[in-house]
C-alpha positions as CSV (number, residue, x, y, z in Angstrom):
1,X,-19.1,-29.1,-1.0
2,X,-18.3,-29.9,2.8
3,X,-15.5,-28.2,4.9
4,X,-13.2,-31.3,4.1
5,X,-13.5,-31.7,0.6
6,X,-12.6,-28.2,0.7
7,X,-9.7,-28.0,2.4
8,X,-8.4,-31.6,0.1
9,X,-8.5,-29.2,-3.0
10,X,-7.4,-26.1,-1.7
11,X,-4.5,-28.4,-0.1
12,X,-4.0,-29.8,-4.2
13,X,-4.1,-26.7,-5.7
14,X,-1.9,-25.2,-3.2
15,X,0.8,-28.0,-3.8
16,X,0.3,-27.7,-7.6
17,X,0.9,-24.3,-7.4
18,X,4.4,-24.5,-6.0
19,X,5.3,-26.9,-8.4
20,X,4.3,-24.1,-11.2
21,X,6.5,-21.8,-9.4
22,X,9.7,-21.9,-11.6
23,X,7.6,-21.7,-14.9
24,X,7.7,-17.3,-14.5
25,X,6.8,-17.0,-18.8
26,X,3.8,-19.2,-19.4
27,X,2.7,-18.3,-23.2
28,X,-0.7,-19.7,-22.9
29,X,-1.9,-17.0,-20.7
30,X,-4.4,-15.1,-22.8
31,X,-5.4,-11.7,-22.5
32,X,-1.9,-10.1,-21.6
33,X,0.1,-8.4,-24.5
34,X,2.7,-9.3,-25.9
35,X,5.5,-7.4,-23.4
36,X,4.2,-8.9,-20.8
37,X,7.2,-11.0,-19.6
38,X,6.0,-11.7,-16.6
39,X,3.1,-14.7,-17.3
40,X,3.7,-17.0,-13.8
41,X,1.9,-20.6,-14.5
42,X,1.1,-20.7,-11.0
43,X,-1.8,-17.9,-11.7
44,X,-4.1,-20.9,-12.8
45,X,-4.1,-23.2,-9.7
46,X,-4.2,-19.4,-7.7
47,X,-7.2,-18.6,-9.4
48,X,-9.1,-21.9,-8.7
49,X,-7.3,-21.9,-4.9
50,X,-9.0,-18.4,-4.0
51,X,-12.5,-18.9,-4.4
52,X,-12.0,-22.0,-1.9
53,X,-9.8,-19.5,0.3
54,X,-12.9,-16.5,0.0
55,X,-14.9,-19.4,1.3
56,X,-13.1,-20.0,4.7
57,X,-13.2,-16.3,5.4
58,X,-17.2,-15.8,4.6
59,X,-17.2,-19.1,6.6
60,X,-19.9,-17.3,10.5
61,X,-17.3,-17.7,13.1
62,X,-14.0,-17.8,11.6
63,X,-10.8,-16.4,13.3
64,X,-9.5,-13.6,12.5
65,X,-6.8,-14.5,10.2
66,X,-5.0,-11.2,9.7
67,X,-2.0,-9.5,11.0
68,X,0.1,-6.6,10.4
69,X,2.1,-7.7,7.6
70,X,-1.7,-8.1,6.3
71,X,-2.6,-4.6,7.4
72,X,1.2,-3.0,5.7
73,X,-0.3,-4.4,2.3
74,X,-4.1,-3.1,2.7
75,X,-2.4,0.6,3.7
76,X,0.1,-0.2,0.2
77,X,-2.3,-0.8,-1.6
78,X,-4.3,2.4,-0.7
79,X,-1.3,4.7,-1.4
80,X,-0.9,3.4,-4.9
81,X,-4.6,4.3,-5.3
82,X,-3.7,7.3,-3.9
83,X,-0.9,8.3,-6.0
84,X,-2.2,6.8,-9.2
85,X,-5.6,9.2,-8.9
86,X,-3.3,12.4,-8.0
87,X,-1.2,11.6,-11.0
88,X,-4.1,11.4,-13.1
89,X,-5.1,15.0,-12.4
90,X,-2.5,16.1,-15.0
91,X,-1.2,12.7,-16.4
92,X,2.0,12.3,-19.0
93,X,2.0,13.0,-22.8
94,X,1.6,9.6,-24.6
95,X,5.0,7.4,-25.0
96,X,4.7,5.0,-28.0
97,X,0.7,4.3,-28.4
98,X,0.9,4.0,-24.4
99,X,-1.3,6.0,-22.4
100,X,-1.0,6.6,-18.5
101,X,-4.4,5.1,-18.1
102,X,-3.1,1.7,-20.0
103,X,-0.2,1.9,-17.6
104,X,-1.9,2.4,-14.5
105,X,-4.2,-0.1,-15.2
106,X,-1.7,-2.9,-15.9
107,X,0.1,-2.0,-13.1
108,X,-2.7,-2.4,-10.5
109,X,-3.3,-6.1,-11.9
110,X,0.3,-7.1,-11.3
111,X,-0.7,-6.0,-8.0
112,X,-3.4,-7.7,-7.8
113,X,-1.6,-11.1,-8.7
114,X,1.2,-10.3,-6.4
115,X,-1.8,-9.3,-3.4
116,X,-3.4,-13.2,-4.6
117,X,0.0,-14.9,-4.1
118,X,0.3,-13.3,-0.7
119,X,-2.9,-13.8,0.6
120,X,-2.9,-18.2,-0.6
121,X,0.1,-18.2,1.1
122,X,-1.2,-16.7,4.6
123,X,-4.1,-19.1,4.2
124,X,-2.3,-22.2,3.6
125,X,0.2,-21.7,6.0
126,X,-0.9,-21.1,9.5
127,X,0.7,-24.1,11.3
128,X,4.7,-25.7,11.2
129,X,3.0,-28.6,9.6
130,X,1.5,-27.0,6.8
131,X,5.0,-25.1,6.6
132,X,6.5,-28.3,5.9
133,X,3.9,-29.8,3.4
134,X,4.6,-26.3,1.3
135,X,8.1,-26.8,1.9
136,X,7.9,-31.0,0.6
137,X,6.0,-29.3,-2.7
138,X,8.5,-26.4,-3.3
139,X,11.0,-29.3,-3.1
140,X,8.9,-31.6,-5.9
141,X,9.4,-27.9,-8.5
142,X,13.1,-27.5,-7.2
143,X,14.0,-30.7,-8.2
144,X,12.3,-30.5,-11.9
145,X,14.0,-26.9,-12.5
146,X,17.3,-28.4,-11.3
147,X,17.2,-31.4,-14.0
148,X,16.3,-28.9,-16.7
149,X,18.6,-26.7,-15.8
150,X,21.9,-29.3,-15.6
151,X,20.1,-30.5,-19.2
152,X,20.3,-27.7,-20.4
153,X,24.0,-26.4,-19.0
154,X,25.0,-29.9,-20.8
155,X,23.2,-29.5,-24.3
156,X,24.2,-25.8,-24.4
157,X,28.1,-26.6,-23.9
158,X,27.5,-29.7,-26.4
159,X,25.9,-28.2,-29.3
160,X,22.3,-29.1,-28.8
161,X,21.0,-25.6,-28.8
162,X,17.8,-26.5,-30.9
163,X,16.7,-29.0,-29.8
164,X,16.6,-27.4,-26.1
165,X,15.1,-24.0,-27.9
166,X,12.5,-26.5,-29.4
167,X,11.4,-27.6,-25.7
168,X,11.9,-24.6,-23.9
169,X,9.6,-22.8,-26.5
170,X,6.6,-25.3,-26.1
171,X,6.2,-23.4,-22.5
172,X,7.9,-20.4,-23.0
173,X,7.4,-17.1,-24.6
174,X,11.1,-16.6,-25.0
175,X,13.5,-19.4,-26.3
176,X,17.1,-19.6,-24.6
177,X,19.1,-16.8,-24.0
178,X,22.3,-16.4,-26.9
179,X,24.5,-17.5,-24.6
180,X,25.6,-20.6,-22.4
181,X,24.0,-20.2,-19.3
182,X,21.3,-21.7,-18.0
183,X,17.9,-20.1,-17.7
184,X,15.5,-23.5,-16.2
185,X,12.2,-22.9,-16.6
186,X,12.6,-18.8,-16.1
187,X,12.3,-16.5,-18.5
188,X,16.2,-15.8,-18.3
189,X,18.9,-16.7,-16.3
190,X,18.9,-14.0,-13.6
191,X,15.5,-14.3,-13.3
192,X,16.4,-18.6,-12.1
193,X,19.1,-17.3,-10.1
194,X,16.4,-14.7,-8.0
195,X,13.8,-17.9,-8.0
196,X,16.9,-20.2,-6.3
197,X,18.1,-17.0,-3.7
198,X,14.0,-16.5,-2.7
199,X,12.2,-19.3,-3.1
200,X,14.4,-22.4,-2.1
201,X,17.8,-22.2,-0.6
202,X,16.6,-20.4,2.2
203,X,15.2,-23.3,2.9
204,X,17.7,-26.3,2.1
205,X,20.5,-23.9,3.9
206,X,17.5,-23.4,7.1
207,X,17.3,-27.1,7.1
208,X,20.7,-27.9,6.7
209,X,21.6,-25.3,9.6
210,X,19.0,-27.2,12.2
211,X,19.0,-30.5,10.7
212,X,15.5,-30.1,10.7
213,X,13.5,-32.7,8.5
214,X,10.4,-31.2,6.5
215,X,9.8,-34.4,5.1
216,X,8.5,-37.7,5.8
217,X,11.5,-40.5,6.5
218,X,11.4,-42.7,3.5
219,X,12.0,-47.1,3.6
220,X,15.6,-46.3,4.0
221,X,15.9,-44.2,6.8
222,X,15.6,-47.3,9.3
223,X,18.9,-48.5,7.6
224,X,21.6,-48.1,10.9
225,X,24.4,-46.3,8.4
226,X,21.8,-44.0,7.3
227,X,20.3,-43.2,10.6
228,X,23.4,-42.5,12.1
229,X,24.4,-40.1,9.1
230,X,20.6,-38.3,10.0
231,X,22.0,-37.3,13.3
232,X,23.7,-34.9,11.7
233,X,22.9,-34.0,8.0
234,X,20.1,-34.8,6.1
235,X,21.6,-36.3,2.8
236,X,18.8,-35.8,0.6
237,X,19.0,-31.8,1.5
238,X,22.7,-31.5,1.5
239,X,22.3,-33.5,-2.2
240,X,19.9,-30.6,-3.1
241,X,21.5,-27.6,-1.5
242,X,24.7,-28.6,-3.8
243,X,22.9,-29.3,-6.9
244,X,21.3,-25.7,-6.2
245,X,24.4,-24.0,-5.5
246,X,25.7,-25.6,-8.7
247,X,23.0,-24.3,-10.8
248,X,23.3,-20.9,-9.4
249,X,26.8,-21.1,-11.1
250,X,25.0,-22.5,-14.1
251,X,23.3,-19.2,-14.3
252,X,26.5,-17.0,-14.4
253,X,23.9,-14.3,-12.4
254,X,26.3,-12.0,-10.5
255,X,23.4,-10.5,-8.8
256,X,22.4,-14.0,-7.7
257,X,25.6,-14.6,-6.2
258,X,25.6,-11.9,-4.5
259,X,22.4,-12.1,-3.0
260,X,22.9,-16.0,-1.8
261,X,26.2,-15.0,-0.2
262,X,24.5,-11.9,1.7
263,X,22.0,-14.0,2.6
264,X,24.2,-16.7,3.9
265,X,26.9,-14.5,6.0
266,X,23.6,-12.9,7.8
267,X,21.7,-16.1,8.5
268,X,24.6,-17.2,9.9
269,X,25.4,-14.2,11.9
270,X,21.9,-14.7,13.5
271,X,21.4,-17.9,14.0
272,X,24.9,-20.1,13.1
273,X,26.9,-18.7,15.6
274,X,26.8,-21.5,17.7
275,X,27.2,-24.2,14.5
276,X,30.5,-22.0,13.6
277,X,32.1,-22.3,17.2
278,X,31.8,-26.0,17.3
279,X,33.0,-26.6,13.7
280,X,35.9,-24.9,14.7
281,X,36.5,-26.6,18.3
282,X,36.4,-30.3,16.2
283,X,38.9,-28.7,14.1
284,X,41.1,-27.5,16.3
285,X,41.0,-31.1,18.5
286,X,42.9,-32.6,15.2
287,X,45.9,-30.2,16.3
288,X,46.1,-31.2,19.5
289,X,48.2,-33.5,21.4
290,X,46.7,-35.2,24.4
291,X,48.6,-36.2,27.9
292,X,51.8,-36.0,26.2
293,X,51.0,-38.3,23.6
294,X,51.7,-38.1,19.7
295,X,49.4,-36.4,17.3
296,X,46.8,-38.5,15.9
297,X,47.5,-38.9,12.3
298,X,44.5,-39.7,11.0
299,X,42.7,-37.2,12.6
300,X,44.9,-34.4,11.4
301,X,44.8,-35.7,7.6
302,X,41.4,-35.9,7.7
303,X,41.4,-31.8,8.5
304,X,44.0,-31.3,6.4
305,X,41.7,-32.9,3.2
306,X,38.8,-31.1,4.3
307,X,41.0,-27.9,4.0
308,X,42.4,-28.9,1.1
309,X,38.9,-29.4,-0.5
310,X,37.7,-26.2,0.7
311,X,40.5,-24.3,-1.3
312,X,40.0,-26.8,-4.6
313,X,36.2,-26.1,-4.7
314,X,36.8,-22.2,-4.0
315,X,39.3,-21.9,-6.8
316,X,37.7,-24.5,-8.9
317,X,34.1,-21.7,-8.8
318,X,36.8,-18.4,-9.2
319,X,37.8,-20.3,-12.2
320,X,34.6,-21.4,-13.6
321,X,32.9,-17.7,-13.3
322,X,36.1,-16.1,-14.6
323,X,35.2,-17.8,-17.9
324,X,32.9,-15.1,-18.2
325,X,33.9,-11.5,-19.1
326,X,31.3,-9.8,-17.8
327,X,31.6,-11.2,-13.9
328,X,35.8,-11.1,-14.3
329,X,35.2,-7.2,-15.5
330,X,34.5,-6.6,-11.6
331,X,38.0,-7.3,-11.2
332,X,39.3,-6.2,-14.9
333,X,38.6,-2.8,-14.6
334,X,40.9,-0.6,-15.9
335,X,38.1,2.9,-15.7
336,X,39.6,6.0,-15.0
337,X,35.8,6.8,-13.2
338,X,32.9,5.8,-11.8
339,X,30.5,5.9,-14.8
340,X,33.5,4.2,-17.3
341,X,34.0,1.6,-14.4
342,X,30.2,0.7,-14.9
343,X,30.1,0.6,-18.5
344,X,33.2,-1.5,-18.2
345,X,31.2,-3.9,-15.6
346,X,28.4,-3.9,-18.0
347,X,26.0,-2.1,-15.2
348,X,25.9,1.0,-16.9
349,X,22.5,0.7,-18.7
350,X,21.2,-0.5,-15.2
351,X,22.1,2.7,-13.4
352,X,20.9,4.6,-16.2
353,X,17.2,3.7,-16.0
354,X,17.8,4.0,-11.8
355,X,19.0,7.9,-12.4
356,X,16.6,8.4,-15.1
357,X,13.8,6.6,-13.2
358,X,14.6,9.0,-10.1
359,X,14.1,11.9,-12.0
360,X,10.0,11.1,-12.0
361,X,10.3,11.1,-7.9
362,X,12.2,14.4,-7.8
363,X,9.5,16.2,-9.1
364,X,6.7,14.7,-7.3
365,X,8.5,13.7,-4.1
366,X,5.9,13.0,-2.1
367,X,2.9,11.0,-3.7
368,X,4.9,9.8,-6.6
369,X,3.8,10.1,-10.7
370,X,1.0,6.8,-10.5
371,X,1.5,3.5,-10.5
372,X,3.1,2.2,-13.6
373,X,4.5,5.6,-14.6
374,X,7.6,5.9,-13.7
375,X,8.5,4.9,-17.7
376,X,6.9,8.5,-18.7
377,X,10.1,10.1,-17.2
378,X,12.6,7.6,-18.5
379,X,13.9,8.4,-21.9
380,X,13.8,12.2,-21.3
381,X,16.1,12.2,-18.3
382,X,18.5,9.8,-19.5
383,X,21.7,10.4,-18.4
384,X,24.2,11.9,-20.9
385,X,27.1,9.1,-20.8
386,X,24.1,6.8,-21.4
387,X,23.2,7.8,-24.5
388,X,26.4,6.5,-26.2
389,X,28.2,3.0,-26.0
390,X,25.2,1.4,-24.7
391,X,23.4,-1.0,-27.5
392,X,20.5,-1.6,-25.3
393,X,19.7,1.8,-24.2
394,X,20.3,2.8,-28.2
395,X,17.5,-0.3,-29.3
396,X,15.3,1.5,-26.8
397,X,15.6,4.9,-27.6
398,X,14.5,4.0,-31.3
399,X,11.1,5.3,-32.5
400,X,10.7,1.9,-34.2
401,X,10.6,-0.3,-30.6
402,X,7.8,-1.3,-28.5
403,X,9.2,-1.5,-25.3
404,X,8.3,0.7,-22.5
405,X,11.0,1.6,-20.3
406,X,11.0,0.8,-16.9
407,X,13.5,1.6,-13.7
408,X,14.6,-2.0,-13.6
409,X,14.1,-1.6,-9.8
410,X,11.3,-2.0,-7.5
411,X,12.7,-0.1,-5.0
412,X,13.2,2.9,-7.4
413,X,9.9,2.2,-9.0
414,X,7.8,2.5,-5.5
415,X,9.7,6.1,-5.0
416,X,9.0,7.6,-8.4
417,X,5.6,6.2,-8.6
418,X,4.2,6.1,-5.4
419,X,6.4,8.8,-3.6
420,X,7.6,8.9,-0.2
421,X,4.1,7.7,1.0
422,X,4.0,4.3,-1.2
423,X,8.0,3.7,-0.7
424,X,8.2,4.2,3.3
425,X,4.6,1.7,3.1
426,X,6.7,-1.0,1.4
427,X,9.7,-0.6,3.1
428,X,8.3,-1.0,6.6
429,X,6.6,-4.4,5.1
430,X,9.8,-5.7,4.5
431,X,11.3,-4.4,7.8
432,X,8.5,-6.1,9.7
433,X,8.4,-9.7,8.1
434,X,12.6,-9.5,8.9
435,X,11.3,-8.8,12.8
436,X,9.0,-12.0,12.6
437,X,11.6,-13.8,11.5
438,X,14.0,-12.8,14.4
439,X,11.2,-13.4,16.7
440,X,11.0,-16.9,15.4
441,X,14.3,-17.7,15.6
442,X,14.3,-16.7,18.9
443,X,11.1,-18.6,20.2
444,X,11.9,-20.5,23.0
445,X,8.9,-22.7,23.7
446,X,10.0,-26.2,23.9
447,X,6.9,-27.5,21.9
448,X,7.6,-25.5,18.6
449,X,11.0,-24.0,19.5
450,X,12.4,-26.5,16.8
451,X,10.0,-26.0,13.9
452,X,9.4,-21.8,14.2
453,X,13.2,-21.8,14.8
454,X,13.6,-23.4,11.0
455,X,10.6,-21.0,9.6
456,X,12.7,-18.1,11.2
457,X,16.1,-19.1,9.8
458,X,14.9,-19.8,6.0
459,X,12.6,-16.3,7.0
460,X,15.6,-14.3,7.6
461,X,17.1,-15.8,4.4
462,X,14.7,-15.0,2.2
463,X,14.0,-12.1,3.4
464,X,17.4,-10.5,3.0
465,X,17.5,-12.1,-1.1
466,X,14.3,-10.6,-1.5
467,X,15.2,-7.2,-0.5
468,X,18.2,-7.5,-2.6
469,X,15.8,-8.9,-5.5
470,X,14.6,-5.6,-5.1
471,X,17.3,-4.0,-6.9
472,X,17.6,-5.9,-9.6
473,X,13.8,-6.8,-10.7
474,X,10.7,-4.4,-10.8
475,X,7.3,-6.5,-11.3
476,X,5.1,-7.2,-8.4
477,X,3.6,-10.2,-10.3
478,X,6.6,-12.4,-10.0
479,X,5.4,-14.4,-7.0
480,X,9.1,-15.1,-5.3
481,X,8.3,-12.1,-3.5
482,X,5.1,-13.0,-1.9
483,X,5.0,-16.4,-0.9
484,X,7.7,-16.4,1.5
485,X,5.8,-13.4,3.4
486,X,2.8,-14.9,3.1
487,X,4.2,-17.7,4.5
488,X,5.8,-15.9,7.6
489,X,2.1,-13.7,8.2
490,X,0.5,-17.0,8.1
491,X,2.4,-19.1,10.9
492,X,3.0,-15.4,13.2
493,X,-0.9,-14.4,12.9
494,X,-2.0,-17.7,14.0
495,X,0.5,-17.5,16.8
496,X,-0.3,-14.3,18.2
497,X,-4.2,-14.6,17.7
């Protein structure tokens, strides 16, 4: 095969693989059991992609394509080896047929997978313009998520549950979730909500920030109306930022909320500073009377709508998420403590496997209890308010269920399992891909100040939701988490080399 047939099909089954991306349950992945959730589709173009990849690297000559963000994940990987051999000096009794070794083992795959994701995406992405042709494909799966998504928001609220259970199980290994929100292609709701705070809005919101154009300008754009309106926005991203944001309501996910307003009050502390301070000079000018003269009218209605429409589409979303008990109990609370204002919130089985999962990392502090283990120490330490009121902590604790607990946080989970060691690893990776992305943003050569400016803005975006993620999800195999890292090693390396 020569060097540019190569590079054509690593470039295919790169793009194919970001159109997988929102299918996170694939149930025609063989050889995983059947609680493994966590079956990304993407795993099948990544397997064909990385022998191509291997080939570039073996390749007498090649530059060195590394890093540090490449070197944190090498010294990662070596303190989950670490801890995982130390914890199998003396490893945990049995929990429901599952033995530490089975854990272990499972766990280091995910790794693996996770690792794979990373590493395509450094490849793949060491110049602004194969930034963009990544971008244009993440775009292509964005846009077929978002039309299953609305379909299904609109069958759900219509009473065509069946039919949609019908299609979503033909992919799926789970059907749609009991109630009315919207889960895409995901497994579940929340995990849509972390796909649309990760993986895309940082960046439609990037490229809406710098009116910066990742894609080609179609027949239209020579039309003078629509030129003109390009000078400022970019329709077809502000027509995909709003269908996204809409979704994300779709989803009902308070913790994807919450991330995606984080993220967007920090971008913008960073790097919309300057956007904010004009918006607010223009609307100021519509207040203003000029040599004496008469307010403009027309001027000032027009402010006075746009204010007006701000306050309807605010209320209008307070409204539509208030429909929902379990986001208006933030507000609903009437608990006379901390622990009954969680239950009330519907977070108390969440903190529950956090304290319980902690209990692993206070007895082995510094090297953790092995990779994949942290579950040993879950049902024993279970917090005593826990173990009443709670259906799904109840299910669990049943000798008759085959789940095995988990911390429900990755965070938490790289603590118990891998100790201070593995945790302080991880948490200076994230640290330093948030540095690139500051760096970016602040690169001030005129021949790619526009396009690392963009990578650094949706960087800093997605970084932040990631983190955040981090709380609220606990498998390294789901590969929202990598490929915007992968991305930012990718285009920093092959800057600094």
């Amino acid at each position: 095969m020569t060097e540019e047939l190569r590079d054509r099909w690593a470039k295919f089954l790169w793009a194919a693989l970001l159109v997988c991306l929102p299918i996170t349950s694939f149930k025609y992945i063989p050889l995983l059991g059947a609680g493994t959730v966590v079956r990304p589709l993407a795993i099948y173009p990544l397997l064909l992609l990385l022998p191509l990849i291997s080939l570039r690297y073996l390749k007498k000559g090649a530059r060195n394509p590394f890093s540090g963000g490449v070197y944190l994940l090498v010294l990662l990987v070596l303190s989950v080896l670490i801890s995982s051999a130390i914890g199998g000096i003396t490893p945990p009794v049995d929990l429901g047929g599952v033995n530490y070794l089975d854990r272990v083992v499972r766990s280091l795959v995910t790794l693996a997978v996770g690792v794979a994701f990373f590493l395509s995406a450094v490849e793949m992405n060491r110049t602004v313009e194969d930034v963009k042709f990544s971008v244009r494909w993440l775009i292509v799966g964005l846009v077929l998520t978002l039309f299953w998504a609305m379909v299904q928001f609109v069958g759900l609220n219509s009473g065509y549950r069946g039919e949609l259970n019908k299609i979503q199980n033909l992919f799926s290994i789970r059907g749609l979730v009991k109630n009315k929100r919207s889960s895409g292609f995901a497994f579940e709701p929340s995990w849509l909500a972390g796909q649309l705070a990760t993986l895309y809005l940082p960046w439609l919101f990037a490229t809406f920030i710098h009116n910066f154009k990742p894609w080609k300008n179609h027949i239209f754009s020579k039309h003078p109306v629509i030129s003109t309106i390009t000078n400022y926005i970019d329709p077809l991203n502000t027509l995909l930022l709003a269908a996204s944001v809409v979704v994300l309501f779709f989803t009902y996910s308070r913790s994807g909320l919450a991330m995606v307003l984080v993220g967007v009050m920090i971008t913008y502390l960073f790097t919309g500073k300057t956007q904010l301070l004009s918006i607010w000079r223009w609307f100021l000018l519509g207040f203003r009377r000029e040599q004496k003269k008469q307010l403009d009218l027309r001027k000032l209605m027009l402010r006075v709508v746009i204010v007006i429409m701000i306050i309807g589409i605010i209320t209008s979303a307070g409204f539509f998420l208030a429909d929902k008990g379990y986001i208006a109990a933030f507000a609903q609370n009437n608990a006379e403590s901390i622990v009954d204002y969680l239950q009330n919130a519907y977070l108390g089985p969440r903190f529950a496997y956090i304290d319980a999962g902690l209990s692993a990392f206070e007895e082995h502090p510094i090297f953790g209890v092995g990779f994949g283990a942290s579950g040993f120490w879950v049902y024993q330490n279970m917090p005593d308010w826990a173990l009443a009121g709670n259906p799904e902590i109840a299910s669990q604790l049943s000798p008759s269920t085959n789940i095995f607990p988990n911390p429900k946080n990755l965070l938490v989970r790289f603590l118990a399992e891998t100790g201070i060691l593995g945790f302080s690893i991880y948490l200076v990776f994230l640290i330093y891909m948030i540095s690139i992305t500051l760096k970016l943003i602040r690169w001030q050569d005129p021949e790619q100040r526009s396009g690392y400016n963009w990578i650094g803005t949706a960087g800093l975006f997605g970084m932040v939701t990631i983190f955040l993620l981090c709380f609220s999800q606990d498998s390294l195999a789901m590969p929202e988490i990598w490929i915007l890292p992968g991305i930012l090693t990718g285009i920093f390396s092959n800057k600094v080399n």
